[in-house]
VEXMI-530074 format. One line per 5 residues: number of its first residue (from 1); their letters; for each residue x, y, z of C-alpha. Coordinates in nm, 2 decimals. Layout:
BEGIN
NUM) A) X Y Z; ... $
END
This chain:
BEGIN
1) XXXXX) 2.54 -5.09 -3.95; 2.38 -4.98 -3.60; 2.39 -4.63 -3.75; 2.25 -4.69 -4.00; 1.93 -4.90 -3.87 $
6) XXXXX) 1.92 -4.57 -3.64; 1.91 -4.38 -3.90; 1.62 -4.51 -4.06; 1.44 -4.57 -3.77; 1.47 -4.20 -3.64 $
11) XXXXX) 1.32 -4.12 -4.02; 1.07 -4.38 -3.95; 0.94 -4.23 -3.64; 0.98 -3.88 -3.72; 1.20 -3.76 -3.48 $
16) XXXXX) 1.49 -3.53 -3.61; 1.77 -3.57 -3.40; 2.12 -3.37 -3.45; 2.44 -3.55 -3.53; 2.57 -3.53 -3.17 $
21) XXXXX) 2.26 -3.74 -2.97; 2.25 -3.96 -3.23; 2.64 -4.07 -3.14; 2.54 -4.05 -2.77; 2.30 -4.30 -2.87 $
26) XXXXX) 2.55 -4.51 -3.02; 2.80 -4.41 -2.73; 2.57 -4.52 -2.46; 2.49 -4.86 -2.64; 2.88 -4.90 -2.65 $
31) XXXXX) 2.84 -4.86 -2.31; 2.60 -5.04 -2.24; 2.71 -5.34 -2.40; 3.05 -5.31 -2.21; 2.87 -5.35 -1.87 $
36) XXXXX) 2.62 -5.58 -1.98; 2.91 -5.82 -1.98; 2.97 -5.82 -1.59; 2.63 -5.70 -1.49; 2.38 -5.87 -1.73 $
41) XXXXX) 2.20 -5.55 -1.76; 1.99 -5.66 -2.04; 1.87 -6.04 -2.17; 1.94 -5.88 -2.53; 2.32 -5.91 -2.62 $
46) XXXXX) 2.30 -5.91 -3.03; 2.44 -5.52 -3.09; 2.12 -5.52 -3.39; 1.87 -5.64 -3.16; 1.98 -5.35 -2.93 $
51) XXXXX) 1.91 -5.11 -3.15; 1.57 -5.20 -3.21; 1.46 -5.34 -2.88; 1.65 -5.12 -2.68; 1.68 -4.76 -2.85 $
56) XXXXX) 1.42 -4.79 -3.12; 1.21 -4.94 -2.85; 1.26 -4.66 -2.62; 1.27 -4.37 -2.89; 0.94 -4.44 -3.00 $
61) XXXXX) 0.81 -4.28 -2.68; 1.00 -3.93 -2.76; 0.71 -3.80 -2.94; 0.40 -3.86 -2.76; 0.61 -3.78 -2.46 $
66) XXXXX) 0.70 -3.42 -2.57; 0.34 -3.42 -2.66; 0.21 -3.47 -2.40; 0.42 -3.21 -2.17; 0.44 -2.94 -2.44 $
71) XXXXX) 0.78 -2.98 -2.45; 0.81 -2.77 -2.15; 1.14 -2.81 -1.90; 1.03 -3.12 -1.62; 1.14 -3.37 -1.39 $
76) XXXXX) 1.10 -3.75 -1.50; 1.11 -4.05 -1.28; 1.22 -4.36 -1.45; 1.09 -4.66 -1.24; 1.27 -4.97 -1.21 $
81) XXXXX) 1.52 -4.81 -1.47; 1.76 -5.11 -1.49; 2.00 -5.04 -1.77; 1.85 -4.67 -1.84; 1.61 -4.77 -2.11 $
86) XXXXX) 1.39 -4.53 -2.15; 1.55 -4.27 -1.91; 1.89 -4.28 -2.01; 1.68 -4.23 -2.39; 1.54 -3.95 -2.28 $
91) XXXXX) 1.82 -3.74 -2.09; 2.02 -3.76 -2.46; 1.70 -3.67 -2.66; 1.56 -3.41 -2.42; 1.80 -3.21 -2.28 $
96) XXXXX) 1.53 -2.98 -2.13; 1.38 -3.27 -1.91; 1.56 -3.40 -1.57; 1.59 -3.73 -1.56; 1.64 -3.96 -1.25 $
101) XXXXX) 1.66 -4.35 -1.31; 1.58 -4.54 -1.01; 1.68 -4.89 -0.95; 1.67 -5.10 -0.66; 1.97 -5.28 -0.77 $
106) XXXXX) 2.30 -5.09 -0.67; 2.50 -5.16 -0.91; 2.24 -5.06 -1.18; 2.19 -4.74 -1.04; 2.56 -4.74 -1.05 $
111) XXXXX) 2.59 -4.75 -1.47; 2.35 -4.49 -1.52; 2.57 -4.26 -1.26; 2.85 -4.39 -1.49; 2.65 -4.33 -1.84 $
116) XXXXX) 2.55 -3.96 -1.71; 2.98 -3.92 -1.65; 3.06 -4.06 -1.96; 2.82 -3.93 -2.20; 2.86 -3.61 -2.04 $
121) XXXXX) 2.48 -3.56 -1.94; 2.44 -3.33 -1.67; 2.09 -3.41 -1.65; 2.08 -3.78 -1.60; 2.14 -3.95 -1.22 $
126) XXXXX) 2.10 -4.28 -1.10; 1.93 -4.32 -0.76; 1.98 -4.62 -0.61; 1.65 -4.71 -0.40; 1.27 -4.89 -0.35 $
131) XXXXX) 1.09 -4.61 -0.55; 0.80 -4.62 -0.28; 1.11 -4.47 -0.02; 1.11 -4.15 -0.28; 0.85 -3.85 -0.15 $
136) XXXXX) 0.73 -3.61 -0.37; 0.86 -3.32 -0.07; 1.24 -3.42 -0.16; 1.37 -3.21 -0.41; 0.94 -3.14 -0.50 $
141) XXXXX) 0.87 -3.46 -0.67; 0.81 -3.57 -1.03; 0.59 -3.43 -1.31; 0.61 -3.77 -1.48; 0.69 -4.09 -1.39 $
146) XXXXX) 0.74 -4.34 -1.59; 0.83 -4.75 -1.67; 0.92 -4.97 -1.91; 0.79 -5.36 -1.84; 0.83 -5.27 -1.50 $
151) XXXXX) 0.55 -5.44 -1.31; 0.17 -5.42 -1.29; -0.02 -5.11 -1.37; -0.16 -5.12 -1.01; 0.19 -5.19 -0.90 $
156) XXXXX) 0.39 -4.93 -1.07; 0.10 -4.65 -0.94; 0.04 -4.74 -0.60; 0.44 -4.78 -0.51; 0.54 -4.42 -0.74 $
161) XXXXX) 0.25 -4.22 -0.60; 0.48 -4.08 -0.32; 0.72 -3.89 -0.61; 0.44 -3.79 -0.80; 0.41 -3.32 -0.83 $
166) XXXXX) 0.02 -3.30 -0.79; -0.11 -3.26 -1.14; 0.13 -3.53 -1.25; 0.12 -3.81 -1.49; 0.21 -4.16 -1.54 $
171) XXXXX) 0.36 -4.30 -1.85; 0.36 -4.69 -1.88; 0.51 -4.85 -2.14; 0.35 -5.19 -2.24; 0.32 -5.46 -2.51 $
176) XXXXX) 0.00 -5.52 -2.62; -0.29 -5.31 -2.46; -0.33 -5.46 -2.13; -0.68 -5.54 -2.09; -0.62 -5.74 -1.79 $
181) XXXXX) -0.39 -5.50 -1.62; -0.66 -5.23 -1.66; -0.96 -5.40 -1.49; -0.71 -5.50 -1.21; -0.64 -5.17 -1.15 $
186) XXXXX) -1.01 -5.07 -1.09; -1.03 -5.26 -0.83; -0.62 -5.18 -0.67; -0.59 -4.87 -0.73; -0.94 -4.67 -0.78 $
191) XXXXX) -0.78 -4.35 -0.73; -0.57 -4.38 -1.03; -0.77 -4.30 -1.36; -0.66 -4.39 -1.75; -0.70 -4.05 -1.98 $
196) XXXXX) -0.54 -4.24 -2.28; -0.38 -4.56 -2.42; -0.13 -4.49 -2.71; -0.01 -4.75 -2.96; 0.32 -4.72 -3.09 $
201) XXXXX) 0.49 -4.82 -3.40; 0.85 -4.95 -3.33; 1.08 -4.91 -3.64; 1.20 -5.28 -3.72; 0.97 -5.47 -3.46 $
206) XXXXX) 0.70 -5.69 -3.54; 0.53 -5.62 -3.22; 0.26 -5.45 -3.02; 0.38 -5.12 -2.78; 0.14 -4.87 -2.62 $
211) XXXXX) 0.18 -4.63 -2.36; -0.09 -4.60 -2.13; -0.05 -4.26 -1.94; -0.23 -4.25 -1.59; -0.31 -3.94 -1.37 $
216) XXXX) -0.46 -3.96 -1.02; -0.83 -3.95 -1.05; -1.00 -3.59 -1.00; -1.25 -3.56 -0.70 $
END
């Protein structure tokens, strides 16, 4: 049944994925319901609602991601990672992209240190810490960071600027465009400059995504 919806979604959004990420998918939900049980890592428990919410949710971003970087080999900070959703997405789907998840709760950061064991991803970690304590100078920062319902545009920016490679970008994932969040961060954040708001269509979900992808503003 989840296979199945996955399946279809993947067809839905275009995304050819061989037969062995598609069972990591399916592996890492496995896993992560397992956990969820004794670390409520995620308000969504139903395994069908996982697939859309969760991996359909976070799969829909693939595209307009690779887009975006050209495909090219990079470092991505996941902010705020909790379960791994979408980093944990994104290590299986791009092998060619580092991924760190940062959480500030320990024993989040713990199950993505777990997933990246289990699953067998070499290029997964979990890093338990405030992202605003990261610094671009350790290990040479991030080409994108990014966040899934995270906090505030102005939030999210001002306390990952730190990590950020110069030249990087920002990839929020929101719900409906977030009109509010984007005057707000005018006034929070002037440095920080909007290039492009994407809408996604989420196989299965009756409801509004975007990506609005941020870069610090040229002088």
């Amino acid at each position: 049944m989840s296979r199945d919806v996955l399946l279809k979604g993947l067809q839905d959004l275009g995304l050819p994925l061989g037969e062995a990420q598609v069972t990591l998918l399916l592996d890492y939900l496995a896993l992560l319901q397992k956990w969820n049980k004794v670390y409520n890592l995620t308000a969504v428990r139903d395994p069908a609602e996982m697939v859309t919410h969760h991996l359909l949710d976070s799969l829909s971003a693939i595209r307009p991601l690779l887009r975006q970087t050209d495909g090219a080999p990079l470092r991505l900070l996941d902010v705020g990672s909790g379960g791994g959703l979408p980093g944990v997405v994104i290590a299986i789907t791009c092998l060619q992209i580092d991924v760190s998840c940062v959480d500030t709760v320990g024993k989040k950061a713990a199950f993505i240190q777990q997933a990246a064991a289990t699953l067998k991803l070499p290029n997964l970690r979990g890093v338990h810490a405030r992202v605003e304590s990261l610094k671009a100078e350790e290990g040479g920062g991030f080409d994108v960071v990014c966040s899934r319902a995270f906090a505030s545009l102005a939030d999210f920016v001002t306390w990952s600027r730190p990590a950020l490679k110069p030249g990087a970008v920002w990839m929020a994932m929101k719900g409906k465009h977030p009109e509010d969040e984007l005057l707000a961060l005018q006034n929070a954040a002037p440095w920080a400059e909007v290039f492009h708001v994407e809408p996604l269509q989420v196989p299965g979900l009756d409801a509004e995504r975007c990506i609005v992808w941020l870069r610090e503003r040229r002088t």
